[in-house]
C-alpha positions in Angstrom: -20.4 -165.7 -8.1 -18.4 -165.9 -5.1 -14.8 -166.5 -4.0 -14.8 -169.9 -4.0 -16.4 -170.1 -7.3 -13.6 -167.9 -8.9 -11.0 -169.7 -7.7 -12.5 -172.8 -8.4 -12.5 -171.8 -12.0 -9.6 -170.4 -11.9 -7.9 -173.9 -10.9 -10.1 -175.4 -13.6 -8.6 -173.0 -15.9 -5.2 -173.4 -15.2 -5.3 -177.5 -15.3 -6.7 -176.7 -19.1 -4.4 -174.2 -19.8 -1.3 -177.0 -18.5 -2.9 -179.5 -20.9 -2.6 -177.2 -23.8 1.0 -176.0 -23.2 2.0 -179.7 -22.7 0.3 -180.2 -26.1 1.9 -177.2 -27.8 5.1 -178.3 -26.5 4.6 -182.1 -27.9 3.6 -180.1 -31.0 6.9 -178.0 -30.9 9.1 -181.1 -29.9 7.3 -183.2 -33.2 8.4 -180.4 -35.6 11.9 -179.8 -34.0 12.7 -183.9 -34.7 10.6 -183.2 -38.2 13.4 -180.1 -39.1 16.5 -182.2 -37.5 15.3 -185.5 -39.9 14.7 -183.4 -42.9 18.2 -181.8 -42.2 20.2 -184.9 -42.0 18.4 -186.2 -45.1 19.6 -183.4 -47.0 22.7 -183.7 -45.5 23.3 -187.5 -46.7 21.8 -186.5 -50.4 24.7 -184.2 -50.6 27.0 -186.6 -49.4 26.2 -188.9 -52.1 26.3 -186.3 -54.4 29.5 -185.7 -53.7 30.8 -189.5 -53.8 28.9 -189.8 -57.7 30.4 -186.6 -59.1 34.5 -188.2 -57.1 33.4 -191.2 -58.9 32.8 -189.5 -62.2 35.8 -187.5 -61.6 37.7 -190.9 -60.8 36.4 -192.8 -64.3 37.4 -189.9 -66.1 40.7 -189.9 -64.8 41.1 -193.7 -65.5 40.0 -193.3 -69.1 42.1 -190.3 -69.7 45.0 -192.1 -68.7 44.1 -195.2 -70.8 44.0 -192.8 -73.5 47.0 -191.4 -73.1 48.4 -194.6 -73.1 47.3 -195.7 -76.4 48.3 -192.7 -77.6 51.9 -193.1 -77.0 51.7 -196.7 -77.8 50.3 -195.9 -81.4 53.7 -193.3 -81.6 56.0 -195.4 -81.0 
């Protein structure tokens, strides 16, 4: 083998070796967005957790105070 056939595949080798970090990165950037997507997902299902359990909280308060009212209005 001579010098210009080891630097020949050499530059071969490199060219390959370029394609596969540009694929590895693509790979990395796919699973970065995949992560960030999955995060904001489960940041709006908490959200709207959140929102049913005010709204319970809120319907409860309502009928408690409907209650109450009653209540008073059966006293007097």
């Amino acid at each position: 083998m001579t010098k210009q056939d080891i630097v020949a595949a050499l530059k071969d080798t490199c060219v390959m070796l370029d394609e596969r970090k540009a694929q590895f990165e693509l790979m990395i950037h796919a699973l970065e967005n995949e992560d960030v997507a999955t995060a904001g997902e489960q940041e709006e299902s908490d959200e709207e957790e959140v929102d049913v359990v005010d709204e319970d909280q809120e319907d409860g308060d309502e009928e408690g105070a409907e209650n109450s009212d009653s209540s008073s209005d059966a006293a007097e």
